[in-house]
N, C-alpha and C positions, 0 to 999 in steps of 0.2 A: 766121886771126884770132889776134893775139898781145897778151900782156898789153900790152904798152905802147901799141898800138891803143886797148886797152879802155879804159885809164886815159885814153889824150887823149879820147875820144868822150865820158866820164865828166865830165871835167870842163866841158867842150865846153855836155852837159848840165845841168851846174850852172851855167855861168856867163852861156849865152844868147847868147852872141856869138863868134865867131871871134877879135873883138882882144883881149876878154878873157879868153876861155880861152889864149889863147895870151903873154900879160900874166904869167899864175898857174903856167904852162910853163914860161916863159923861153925860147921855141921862138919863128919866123916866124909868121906867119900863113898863108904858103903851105905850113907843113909839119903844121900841125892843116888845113886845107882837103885836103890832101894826102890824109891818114887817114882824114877822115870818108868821102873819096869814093871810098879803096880797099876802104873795110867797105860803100859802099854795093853796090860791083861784085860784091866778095866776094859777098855778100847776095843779091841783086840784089832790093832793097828799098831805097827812099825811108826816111833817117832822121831827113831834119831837112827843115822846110821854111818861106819865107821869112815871116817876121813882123815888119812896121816895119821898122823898121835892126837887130834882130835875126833872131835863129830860135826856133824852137820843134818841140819832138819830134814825131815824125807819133807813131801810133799803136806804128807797128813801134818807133820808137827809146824808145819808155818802155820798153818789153819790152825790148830790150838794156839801155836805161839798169839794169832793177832786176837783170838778170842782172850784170852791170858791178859793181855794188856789192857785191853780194854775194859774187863774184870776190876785189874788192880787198880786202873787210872778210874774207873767209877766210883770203885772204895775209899779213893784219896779226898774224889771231888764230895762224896756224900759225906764226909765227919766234917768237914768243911761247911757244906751246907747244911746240915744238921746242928751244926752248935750255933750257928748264927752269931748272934751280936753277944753272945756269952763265953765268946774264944776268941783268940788273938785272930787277928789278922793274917792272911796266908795270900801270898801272889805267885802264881805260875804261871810264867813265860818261857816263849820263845819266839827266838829272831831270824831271819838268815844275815849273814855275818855283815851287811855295812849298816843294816838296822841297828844291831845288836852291839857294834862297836861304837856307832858315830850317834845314836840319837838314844838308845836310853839309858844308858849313864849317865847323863845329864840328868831324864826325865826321871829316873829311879833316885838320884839326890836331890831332887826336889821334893817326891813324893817321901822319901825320907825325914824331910825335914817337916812336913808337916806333920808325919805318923812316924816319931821316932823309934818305936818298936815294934813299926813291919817287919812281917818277914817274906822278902820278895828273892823267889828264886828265877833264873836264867839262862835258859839255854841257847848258845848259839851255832847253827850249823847251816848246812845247806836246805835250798827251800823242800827237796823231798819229803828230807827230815823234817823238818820243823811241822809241816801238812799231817804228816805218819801221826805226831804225839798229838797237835789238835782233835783228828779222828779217835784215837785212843781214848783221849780222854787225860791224860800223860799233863795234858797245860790247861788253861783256862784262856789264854790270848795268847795270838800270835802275831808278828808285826813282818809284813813283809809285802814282796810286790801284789798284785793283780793276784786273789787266790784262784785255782785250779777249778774245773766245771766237775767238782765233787758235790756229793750230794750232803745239805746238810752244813754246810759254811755261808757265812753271813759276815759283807765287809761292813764295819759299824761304826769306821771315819777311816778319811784319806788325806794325805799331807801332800803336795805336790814333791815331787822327786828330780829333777833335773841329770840330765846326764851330758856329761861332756867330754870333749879330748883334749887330753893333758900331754904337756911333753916337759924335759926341762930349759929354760932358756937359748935358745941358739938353735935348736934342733931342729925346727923347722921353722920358715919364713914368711906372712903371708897368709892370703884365705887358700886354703888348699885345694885343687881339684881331685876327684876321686883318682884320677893317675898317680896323684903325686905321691896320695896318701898310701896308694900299693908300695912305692919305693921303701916304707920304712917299717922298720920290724914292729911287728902290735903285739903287746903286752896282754895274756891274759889270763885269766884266774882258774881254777880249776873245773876241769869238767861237772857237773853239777849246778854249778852256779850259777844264780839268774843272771848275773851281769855279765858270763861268758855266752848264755845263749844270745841277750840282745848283742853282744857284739857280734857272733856270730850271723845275725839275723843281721845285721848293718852290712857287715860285709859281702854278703850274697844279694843283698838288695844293689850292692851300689857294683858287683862286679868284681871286687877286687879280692884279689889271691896273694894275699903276701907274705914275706915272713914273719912267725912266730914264734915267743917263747910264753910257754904257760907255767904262773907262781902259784904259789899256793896258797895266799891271802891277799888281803888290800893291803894293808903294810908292807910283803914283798912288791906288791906291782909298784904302791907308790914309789917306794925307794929304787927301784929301777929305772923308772921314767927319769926321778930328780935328779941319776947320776948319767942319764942319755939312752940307757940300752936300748929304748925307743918310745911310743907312744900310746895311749891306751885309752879308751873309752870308759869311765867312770862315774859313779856317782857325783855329785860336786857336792853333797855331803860328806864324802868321803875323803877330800882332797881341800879344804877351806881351809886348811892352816898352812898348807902348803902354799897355795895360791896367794892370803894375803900374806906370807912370810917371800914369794920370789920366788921360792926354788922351782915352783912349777909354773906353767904357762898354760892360758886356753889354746886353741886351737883353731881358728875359725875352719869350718868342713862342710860341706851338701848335708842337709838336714838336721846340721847341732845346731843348737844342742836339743836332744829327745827329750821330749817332756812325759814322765809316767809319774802314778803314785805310788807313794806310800799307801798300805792298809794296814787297819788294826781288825784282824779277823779273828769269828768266836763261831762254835756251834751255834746252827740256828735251831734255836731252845728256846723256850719262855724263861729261863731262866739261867742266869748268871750269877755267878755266886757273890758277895757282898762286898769283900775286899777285891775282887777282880770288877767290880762294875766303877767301884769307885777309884783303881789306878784308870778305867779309863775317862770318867770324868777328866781327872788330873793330866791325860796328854792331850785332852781336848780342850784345857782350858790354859795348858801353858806349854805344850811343846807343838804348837802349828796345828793340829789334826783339825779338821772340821767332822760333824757327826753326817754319817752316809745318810740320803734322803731313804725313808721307809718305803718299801717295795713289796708288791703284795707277796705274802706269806712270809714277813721278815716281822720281826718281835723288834717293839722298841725295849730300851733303856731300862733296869727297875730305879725307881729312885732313891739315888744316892747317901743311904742313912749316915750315920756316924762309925765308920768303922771301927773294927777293935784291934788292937793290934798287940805284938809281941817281941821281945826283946831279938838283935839281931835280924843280923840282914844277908841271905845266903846267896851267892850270884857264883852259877854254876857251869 
């Protein structure tokens, strides 16, 4: 089994089809059919099997696939760590999407301006995701709520998070009782999403069954609130321009506004790679974050050298 197996099966994997995995190659199609069917001999294990006019992984091939990645995401992380303060600068992130929207754009042009040829890349998705490439190996930080009882993650500061109910003007009147709040349609984001479970978790705490329509971002809920469709539980990082711009409104309700944190989460490792320890200096020293107290079997901080960096800045 050789890296370059892994990576075509990998991709192979992500992409669900022969043409286009081998599309995202720039190889034949008989030279990915080729690989997959020499890992299966290798193997002698079934890795993919027919689906539609695609494939789909048997059982055996997710188990390669998540070995695969974490393969590749080790390879990424060690040229990285290995060239040290002798190579540019390299940042990998990811957020789940009100992180990812509302707090490091800001913190990533800052850190820009002082390391004008970082190169920081970006991913934003739901929190599953984002946990899936920490593990991997895929990022080097992740920013998002309260991380999951995985093994192996380390929260390394926390921002306070606020969450509140928004509506726009007129729409509702008043501190609201859990009744009243049933009467109005609640707005909410897609299944996946941490900010649809806490509202769902609100709503089953306080009782209430109401009507709903679920969007597919922050940007659809907000603009549905600010034009009335109803009201929704949100970040108030996610909603500040709204709010001091008028279009939106708080909500007074039983229990708001939730107070959660922000986390900047990393493997817990002795080690962190040079340009990733020092963007997190950088959102602890100017985007709110305070550094998590040290808890036994948790690695502190390495100290923050001079990093190096490279031209461009790639936000993904």
């Amino acid at each position: 089994m050789t890296l370059r197996q892994l990576a075509t099966f990998l991709e192979l994997a992500r992409a669900g089809s022969v043409k286009l995995a081998a599309e995202r190659l720039f190889v034949s199609q008989p030279a990915v059919s080729a690989v997959v069917a020499s890992l299966q001999g290798e193997l002698g294990v079934d890795l993919v099997t027919r689906s539609g006019r695609g494939l789909r992984l048997t059982d055996s091939g997710r188990v390669l696939a998540g070995y695969a990645r974490r393969i590749q995401g080790l390879l990424d992380e060690a040229a990285t760590a290995t060239t040290g303060a002798s190579a540019p600068a390299r940042v990998r992130l990811a957020a789940v999407t009100t992180a990812g929207e509302h707090l490091l754009p800001a913190a990533i042009a800052g850190f820009r301006e002082r390391h004008p040829d970082a190169e920081v890349s970006l991913e934003v998705s739901n929190r599953g995701h984002v946990w899936e490439r920490l593990e991997a190996h895929e990022v080097d930080l992740v920013v998002a709520g309260r991380p999951p009882g995985l093994r192996g993650l380390h929260s390394r500061a926390v921002r306070p998070n606020q969450l509140v109910i928004v509506a726009a003007p007129g729409v509702a009147r008043g501190p609201l009782t859990s009744t009243a709040l049933a009467t109005h349609t609640w707005l909410l984001r897609e299944p996946g999403s941490g900010t649809r479970t806490t509202v769902e978790e609100y709503l089953a705490a306080h009782g209430i069954e109401p009507a709903t329509l679920t969007l597919g971002s922050n940007g659809a809920v907000r603009e549905a609130a600010a034009v009335g469709l109803g009201i929704t539980l949100i970040s108030r990082d996610a909603v500040e321009a709204e709010l001091s711009s008028g279009r939106l409104v708080l909500l007074p309700a039983p229990d708001i506004p939730l107070q959660r944190e922000w986390h900047i989460v990393t493997r817990d490792e002795n080690h962190l790679p040079g340009s990733g320890a020092l963007f997190l200096e950088h959102l602890i020293a100017h985007s709110g974050f305070e550094r998590s107290p040290t808890l036994p079997g948790q690695v502190e901080l390495p100290d923050s050298a001079n990093a190096p960096s490279r031209t461009g800045v790639c936000i993904e």
